[in-house]
C-alpha positions in Angstrom: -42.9 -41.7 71.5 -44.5 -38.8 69.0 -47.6 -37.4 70.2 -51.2 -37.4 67.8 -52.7 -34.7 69.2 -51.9 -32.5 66.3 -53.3 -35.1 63.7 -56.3 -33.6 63.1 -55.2 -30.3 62.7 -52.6 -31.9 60.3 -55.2 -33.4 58.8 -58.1 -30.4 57.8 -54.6 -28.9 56.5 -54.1 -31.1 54.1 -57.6 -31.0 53.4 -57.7 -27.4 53.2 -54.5 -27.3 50.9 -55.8 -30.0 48.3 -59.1 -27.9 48.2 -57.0 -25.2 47.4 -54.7 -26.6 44.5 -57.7 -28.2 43.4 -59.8 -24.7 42.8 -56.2 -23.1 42.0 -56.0 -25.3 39.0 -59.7 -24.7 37.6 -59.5 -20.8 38.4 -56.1 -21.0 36.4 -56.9 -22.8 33.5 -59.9 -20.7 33.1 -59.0 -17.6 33.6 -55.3 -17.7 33.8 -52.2 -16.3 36.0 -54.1 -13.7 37.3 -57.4 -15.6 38.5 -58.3 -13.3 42.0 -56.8 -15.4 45.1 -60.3 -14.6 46.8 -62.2 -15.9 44.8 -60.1 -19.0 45.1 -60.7 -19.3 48.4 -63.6 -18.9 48.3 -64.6 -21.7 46.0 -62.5 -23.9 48.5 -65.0 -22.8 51.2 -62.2 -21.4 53.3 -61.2 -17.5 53.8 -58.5 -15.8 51.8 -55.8 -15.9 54.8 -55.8 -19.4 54.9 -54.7 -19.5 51.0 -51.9 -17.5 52.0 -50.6 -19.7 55.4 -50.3 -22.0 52.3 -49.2 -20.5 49.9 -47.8 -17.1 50.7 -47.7 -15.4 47.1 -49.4 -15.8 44.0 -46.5 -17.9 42.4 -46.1 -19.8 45.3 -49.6 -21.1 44.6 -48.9 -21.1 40.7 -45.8 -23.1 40.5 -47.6 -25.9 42.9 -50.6 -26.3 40.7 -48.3 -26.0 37.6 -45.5 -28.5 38.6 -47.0 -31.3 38.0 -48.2 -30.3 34.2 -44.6 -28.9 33.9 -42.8 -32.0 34.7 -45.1 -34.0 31.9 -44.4 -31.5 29.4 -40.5 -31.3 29.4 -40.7 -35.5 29.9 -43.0 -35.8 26.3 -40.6 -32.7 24.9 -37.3 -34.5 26.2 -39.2 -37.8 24.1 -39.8 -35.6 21.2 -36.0 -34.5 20.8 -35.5 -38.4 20.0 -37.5 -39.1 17.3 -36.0 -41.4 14.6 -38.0 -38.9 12.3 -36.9 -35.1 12.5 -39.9 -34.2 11.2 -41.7 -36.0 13.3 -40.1 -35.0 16.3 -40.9 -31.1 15.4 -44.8 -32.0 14.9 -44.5 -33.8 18.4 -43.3 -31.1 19.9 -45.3 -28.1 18.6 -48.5 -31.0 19.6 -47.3 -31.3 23.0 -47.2 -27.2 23.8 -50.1 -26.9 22.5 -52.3 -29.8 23.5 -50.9 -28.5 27.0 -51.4 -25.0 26.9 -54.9 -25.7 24.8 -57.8 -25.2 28.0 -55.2 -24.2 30.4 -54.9 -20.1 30.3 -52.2 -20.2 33.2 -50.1 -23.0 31.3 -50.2 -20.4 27.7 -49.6 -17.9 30.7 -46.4 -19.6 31.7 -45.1 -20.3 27.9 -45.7 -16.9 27.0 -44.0 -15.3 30.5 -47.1 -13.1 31.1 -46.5 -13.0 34.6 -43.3 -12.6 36.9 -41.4 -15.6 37.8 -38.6 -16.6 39.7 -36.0 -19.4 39.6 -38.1 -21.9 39.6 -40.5 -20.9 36.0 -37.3 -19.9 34.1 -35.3 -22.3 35.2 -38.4 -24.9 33.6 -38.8 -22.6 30.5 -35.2 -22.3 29.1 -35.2 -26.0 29.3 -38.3 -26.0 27.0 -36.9 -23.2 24.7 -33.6 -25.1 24.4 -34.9 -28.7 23.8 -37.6 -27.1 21.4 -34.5 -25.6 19.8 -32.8 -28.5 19.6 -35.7 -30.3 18.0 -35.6 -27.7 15.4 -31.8 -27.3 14.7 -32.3 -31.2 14.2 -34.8 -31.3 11.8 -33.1 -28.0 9.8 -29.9 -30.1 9.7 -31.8 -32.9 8.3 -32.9 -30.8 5.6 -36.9 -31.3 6.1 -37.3 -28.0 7.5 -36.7 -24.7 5.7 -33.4 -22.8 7.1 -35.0 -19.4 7.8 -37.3 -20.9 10.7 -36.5 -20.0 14.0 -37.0 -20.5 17.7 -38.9 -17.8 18.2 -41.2 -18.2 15.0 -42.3 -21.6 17.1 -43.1 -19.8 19.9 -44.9 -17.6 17.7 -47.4 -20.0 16.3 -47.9 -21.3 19.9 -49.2 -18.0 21.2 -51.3 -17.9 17.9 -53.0 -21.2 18.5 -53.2 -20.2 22.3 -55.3 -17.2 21.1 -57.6 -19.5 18.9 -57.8 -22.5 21.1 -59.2 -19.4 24.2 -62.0 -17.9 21.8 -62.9 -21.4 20.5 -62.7 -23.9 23.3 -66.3 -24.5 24.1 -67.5 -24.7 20.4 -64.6 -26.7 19.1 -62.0 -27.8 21.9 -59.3 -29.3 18.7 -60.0 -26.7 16.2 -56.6 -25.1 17.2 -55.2 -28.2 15.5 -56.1 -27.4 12.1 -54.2 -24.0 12.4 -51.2 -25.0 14.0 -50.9 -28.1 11.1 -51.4 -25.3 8.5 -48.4 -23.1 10.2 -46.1 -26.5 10.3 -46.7 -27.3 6.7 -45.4 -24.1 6.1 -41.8 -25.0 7.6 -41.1 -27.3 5.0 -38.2 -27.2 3.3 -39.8 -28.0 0.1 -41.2 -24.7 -1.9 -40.9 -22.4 -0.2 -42.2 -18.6 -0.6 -40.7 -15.6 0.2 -41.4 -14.5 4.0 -40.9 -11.0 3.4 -39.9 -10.3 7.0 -36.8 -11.2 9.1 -37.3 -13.2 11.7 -37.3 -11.8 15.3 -34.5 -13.4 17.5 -35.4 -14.4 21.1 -34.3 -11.6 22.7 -36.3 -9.1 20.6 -39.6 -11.9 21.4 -39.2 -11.5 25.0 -38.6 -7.9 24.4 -42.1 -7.6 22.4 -43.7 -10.2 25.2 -43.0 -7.7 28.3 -43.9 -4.6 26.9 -40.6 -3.5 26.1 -40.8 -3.0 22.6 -39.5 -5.5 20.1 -36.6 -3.3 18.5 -36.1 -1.2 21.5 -32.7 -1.6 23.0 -31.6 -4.6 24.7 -31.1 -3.7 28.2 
C-alpha cells in the first residue's frame, strides 16, 4: 500500500510551481522573454533555486507558461484556414496573432523568434507560418488578395502592430486594431499601387530578425 508521508511536500510543490507559472506569465507578458528569473521568484515569495528545481532553464519555464496560449492559437489559426470566405479567413488570422501577441510581450517574443528555442517553439511556429501561409495562398488563389503579398509581409505587419499595441497598451489597449485593418485593406486585390520594393522571402526575414543581416548570405 503507497505511503502519504510525502503528500505534503508533494503538495507546497505544486503550490510552489503554480505560484511560479502564475508570476512567470505576468513577468512575461510584461516585460517579455527576458523578464529576470529573480525577480520571478521573488514575486512567488520563494528563492530563485527553487524556480530552477522546477524549471531548470529559462525556456523550460517559457514554453510551460506559453503552451497553453500556444495550443489556442494554432486551434483558432487551424479554424481560420477553413473559412467559407478567403478573405475572411485572412482577417481572422492576422486577428488572432495579434489579439494574442497584443499585452503579451513574451507571446510577440515567441512570433518574432527573439529568443533561442528548441524543438518544441519551432516545431509550434512552422506550423503557424505554414497554416498562415496556407490561408494566404488561399485567399491569393481566390483572387481577393493581391499576388505580390507574401508570407513574410504578414509577419511584418504583425511585428508592426506588436510595436504599437507595446507603446499604446495602457492608453488604448485595441488601438492596434485600426493599424493592422489599415495594412489588410492594403492586400486587396482591387487597385492596387505600386509597392516599390520587392518583397523579402522568409529566409532573408529570419535573417534580418537574428541579426544576421537581411541580404547577407544564407548560411
Amino acid at each position: 500500500m503507497p505511503t502519504t508521508d510525502n503528500a505534503p511536500a508533494r503538495r507546497d510543490a505544486r503550490r510552489n510551481r503554480e505560484r511560479l507559472l502564475e508570476c512567470a506569465r505576468r513577468a512575461f507578458a510584461d516585460r517579455g522573454a527576458g523578464a529576470a528569473l529573480d525577480g520571478i521568484a521573488r514575486d512567488a515569495g520563494l528563492v530563485v533555486g527553487t524556480l530552477y528545481r522546477h524549471f531548470p532553464t529559462r525556456l523550460d519555464l517559457l514554453c510551460a507558461v506559453l503552451e497553453p496560449k500556444l495550443r489556442r492559437v494554432v486551434g483558432e489559426v487551424t479554424a481560420a484556414t477553413g473559412l467559407d470566405d478567403p478573405w475572411e479567413g485572412l482577417r481572422t488570422l492576422l486577428e488572432v496573432l495579434g489579439t494574442a501577441q497584443a499585452g503579451d510581450q513574451a507571446f510577440a517574443d515567441f512570433l518574432a523568434r527573439r529568443f533561442p528555442g528548441d524543438e518544441r517553439t519551432e516545431a509550434v511556429h512552422n506550423e503557424i507560418c505554414a497554416l498562415s501561409q496556407g490561408v494566404l495562398d488561399r485567399a491569393q488563389a481566390a483572387g481577393v488578395v493581391r499576388p505580390d503579398v507574401t508570407g513574410a509581409d504578414l509577419f511584418l505587419v504583425l511585428w508592426a502592430s506588436a510595436r504599437i499595441a507595446e507603446v499604446t497598451w495602457h492608453a488604448s489597449p485595441s488601438l492596434w486594431r485600426r493599424h493592422m485593418h489599415l495594412a489588410l485593406d492594403g492586400f486587396r486585390a482591387s487597385d492596387r499601387l505600386y509597392l516599390g520594393e520587392t518583397a523579402w522571402n522568409a529566409n532573408q526575414l529570419f535573417r534580418a530578425v537574428t541579426g544576421q543581416g537581411a541580404h547577407s548570405p544564407a548560411r
